[in-house]
C-alpha positions as CSV (number, residue, x, y, z in Angstrom):
1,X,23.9,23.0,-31.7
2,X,22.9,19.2,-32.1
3,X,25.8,18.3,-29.6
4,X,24.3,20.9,-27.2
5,X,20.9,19.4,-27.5
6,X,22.3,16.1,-27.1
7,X,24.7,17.1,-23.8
8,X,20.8,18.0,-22.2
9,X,19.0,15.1,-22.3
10,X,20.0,12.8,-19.7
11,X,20.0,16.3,-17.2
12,X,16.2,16.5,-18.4
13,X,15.6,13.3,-17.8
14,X,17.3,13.7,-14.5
15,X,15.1,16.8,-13.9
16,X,12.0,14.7,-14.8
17,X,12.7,12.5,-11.8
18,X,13.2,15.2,-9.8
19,X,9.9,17.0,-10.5
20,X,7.7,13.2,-10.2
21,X,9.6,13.4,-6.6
22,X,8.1,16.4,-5.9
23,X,5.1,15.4,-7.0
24,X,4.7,12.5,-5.1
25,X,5.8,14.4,-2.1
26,X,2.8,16.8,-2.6
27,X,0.5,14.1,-2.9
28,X,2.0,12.3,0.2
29,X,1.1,15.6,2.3
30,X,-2.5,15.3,1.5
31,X,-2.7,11.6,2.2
32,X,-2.4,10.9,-1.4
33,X,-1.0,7.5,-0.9
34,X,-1.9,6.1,-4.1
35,X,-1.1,9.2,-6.8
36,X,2.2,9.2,-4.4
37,X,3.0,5.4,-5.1
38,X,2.3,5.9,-8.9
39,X,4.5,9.2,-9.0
40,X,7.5,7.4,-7.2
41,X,7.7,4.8,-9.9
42,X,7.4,7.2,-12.6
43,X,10.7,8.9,-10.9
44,X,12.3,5.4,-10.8
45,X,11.6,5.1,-14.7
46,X,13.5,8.1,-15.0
47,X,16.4,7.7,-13.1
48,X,16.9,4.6,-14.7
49,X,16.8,6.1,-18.4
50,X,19.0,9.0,-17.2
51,X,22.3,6.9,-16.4
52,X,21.8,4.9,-19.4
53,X,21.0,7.8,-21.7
54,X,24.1,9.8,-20.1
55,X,26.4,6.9,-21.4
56,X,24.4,6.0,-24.7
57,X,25.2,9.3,-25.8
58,X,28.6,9.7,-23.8
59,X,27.7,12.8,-22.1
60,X,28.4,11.9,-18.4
61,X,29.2,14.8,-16.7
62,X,30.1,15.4,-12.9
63,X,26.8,18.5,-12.6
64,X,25.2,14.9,-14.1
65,X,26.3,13.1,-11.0
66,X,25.5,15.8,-8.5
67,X,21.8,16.7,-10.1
68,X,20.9,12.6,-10.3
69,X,21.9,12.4,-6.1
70,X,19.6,15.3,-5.7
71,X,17.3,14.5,-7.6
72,X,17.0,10.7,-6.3
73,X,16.9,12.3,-2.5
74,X,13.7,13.9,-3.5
75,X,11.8,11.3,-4.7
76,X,13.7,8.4,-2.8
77,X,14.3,10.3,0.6
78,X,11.5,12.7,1.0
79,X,8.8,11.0,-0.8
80,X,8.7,8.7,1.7
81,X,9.5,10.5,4.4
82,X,6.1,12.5,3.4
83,X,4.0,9.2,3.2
84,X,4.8,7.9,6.7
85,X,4.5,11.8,7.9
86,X,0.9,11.6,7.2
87,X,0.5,8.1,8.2
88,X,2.1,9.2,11.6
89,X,-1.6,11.1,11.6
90,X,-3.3,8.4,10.9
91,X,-2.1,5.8,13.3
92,X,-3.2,5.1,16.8
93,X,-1.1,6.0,19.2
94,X,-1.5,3.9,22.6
95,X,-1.6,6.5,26.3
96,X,1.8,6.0,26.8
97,X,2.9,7.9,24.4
98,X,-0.3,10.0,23.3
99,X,1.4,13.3,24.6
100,X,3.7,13.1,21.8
101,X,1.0,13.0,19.1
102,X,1.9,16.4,17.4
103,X,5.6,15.4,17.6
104,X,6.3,12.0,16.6
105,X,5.3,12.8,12.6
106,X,8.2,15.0,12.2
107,X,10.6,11.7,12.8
108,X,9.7,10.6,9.3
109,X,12.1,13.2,8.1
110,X,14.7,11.0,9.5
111,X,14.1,9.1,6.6
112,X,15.0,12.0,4.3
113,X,18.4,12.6,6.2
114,X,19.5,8.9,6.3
115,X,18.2,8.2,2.4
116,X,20.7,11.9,1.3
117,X,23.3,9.7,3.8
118,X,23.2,7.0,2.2
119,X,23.6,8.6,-1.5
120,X,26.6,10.7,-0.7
121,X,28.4,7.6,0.6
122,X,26.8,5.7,-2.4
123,X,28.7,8.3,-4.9
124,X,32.4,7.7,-2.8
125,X,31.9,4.1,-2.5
126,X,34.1,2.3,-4.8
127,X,32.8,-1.3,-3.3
128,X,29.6,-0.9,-4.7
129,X,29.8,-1.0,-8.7
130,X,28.8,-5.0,-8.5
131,X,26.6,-5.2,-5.5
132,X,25.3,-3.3,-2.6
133,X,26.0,-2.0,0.8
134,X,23.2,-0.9,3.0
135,X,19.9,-1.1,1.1
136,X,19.6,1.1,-2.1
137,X,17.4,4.0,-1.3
138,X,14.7,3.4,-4.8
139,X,14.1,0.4,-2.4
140,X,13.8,1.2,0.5
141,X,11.0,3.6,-1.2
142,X,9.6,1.3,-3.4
143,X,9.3,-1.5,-0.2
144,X,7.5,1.4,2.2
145,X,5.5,3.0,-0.9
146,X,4.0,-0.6,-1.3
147,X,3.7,-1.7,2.6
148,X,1.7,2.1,2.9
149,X,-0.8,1.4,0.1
150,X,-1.3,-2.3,0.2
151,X,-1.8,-2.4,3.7
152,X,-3.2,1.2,4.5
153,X,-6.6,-0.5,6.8
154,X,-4.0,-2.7,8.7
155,X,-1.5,0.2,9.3
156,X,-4.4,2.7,10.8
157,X,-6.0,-0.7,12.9
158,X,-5.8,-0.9,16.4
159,X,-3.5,-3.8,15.7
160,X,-0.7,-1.1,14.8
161,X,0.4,1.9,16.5
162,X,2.6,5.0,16.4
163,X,5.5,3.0,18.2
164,X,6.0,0.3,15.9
165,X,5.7,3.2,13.2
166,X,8.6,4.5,14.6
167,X,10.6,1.4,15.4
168,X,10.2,0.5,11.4
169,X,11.2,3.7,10.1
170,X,14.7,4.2,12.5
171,X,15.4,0.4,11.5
172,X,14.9,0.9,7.5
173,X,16.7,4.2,8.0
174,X,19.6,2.1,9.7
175,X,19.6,-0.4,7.1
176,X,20.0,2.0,4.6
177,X,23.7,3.2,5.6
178,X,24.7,-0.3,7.4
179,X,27.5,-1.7,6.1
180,X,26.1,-5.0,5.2
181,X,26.3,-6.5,1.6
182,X,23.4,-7.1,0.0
183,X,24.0,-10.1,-3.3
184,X,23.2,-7.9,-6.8
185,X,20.9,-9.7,-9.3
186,X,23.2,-9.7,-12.4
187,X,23.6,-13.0,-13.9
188,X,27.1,-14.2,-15.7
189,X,25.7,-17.1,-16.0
190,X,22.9,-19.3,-15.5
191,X,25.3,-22.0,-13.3
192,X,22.9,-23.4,-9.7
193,X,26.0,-23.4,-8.1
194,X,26.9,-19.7,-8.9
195,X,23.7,-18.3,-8.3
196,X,21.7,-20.1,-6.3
197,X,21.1,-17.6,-4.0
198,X,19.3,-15.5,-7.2
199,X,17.5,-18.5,-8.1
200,X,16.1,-18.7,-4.4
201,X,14.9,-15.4,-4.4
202,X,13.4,-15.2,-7.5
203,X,11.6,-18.4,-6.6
204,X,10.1,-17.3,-3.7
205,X,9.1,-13.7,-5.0
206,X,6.9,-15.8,-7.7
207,X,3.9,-16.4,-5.2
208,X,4.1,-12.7,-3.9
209,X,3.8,-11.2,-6.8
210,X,0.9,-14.0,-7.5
211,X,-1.4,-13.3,-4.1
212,X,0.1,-10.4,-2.6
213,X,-1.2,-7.4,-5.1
214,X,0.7,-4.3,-4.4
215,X,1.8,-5.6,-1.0
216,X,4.1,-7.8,-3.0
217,X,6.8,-5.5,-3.6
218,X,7.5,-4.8,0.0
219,X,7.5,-8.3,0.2
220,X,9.9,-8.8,-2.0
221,X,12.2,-6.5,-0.7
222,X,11.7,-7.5,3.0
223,X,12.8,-11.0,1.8
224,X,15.9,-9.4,-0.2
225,X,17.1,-7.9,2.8
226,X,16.5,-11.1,4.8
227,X,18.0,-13.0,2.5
228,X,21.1,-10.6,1.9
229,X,21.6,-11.2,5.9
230,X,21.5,-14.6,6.3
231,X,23.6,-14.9,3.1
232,X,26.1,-12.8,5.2
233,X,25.8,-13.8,8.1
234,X,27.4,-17.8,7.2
235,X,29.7,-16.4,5.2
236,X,31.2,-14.2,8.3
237,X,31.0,-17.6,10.2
């Protein structure tokens, strides 16, 4: 019976993420941004503690596997896709392309379908147990969760429109299945030489986090991602 118990708890946890993904999706729909932001990161908590909890306890299981990529395209893939769907309402839309008002929100569900791409190649990818390839969907969330709420009156300004809505979301949904590397953060040592790529990024992310309030993590990732290309980009040289 204890063993049974036991074999349920990182599934629960798994189902915990699951339902704050939900939640945040309903909240998204009614322009919800914040309770949206705050449910999101309650569903990262939880897919974090439900890996380690599965292997704590040695109960992995391959339903385990298939409930977490489920679970994480809710709350990683359609969350989102929710919060720039009613953004999509929100933005101006210039006269070129004011006939397609009632359309264009419905693109943010491209969003969803690259974000359950990107997790079924994530699960078949042996490459990617020590780094990344394509942008992880938790940050691609995370980076358009922040960039939404932290810079809500600049996003629905004349200064933004519909089109660069649009040009933003089909180039994050690219990013997340392009087969670039993107450096992982785990430190073997604390060697300049080995890792000064880390130590550059972690530098430059002190002053975001310092004057950029919740803007600061889609700072942060936006710099990752530059950083990951140019990182690539001279080694390919």
């Amino acid at each position: 019976m204890a063993y049974f118990i036991t074999r349920q708890i990182p599934n629960s946890i798994t189902c915990c993420n699951l339902i704050s993904g939900c939640i945040a999706a309903g909240a998204a729909f009614h322009g919800y941004y914040g309770k949206a932001f705050l449910f999101i990161i309650i569903g990262a908590v939880f897919d974090f503690f439900d890996g380690m909890s599965a292997r704590l306890l040695k109960v992995s299981s391959p339903i385990g596997k298939e409930l977490d990529s489920l679970a994480d395209v809710v709350t990683f893939g359609v969350a989102p896709s929710a919060m720039i769907f009613y953004l999509f309402h929100e933005v101006s839309y210039p006269a070129f392309i004011a006939p397609l008002r009632y359309v264009m929100p419905y693109t943010a569900f491209l969003m969803a379908a690259f974000s359950a791409l990107r997790l079924a190649k994530f699960n078949l990818d042996t490459r990617q147990t020590s780094s990344f390839i394509g942008v992880p969907t938790p940050a691609n969330t995370l980076f358009w969760a922040s960039l939404i709420v932290g810079n809500h009156s600049f996003l629905v300004s004349p200064h933004f429109n519909a089109l660069y809505l649009f040009l933003c979301l089909l180039a994050c949904s690219i990013l997340l299945v392009a087969e670039i590397p993107l450096f992982a953060l785990k430190f073997k040592n604390l060697s300049w030489l080995e890792n000064k790529i880390k130590f550059i990024f972690i530098l430059a992310c002190i002053p975001m986090i310092i004057f950029l309030g919740l803007s600061c993590f889609a700072a942060i990732i936006a710099w990752y991602v530059v950083l990951s290309l140019l990182t690539w980009s001279r080694k390919g040289r």
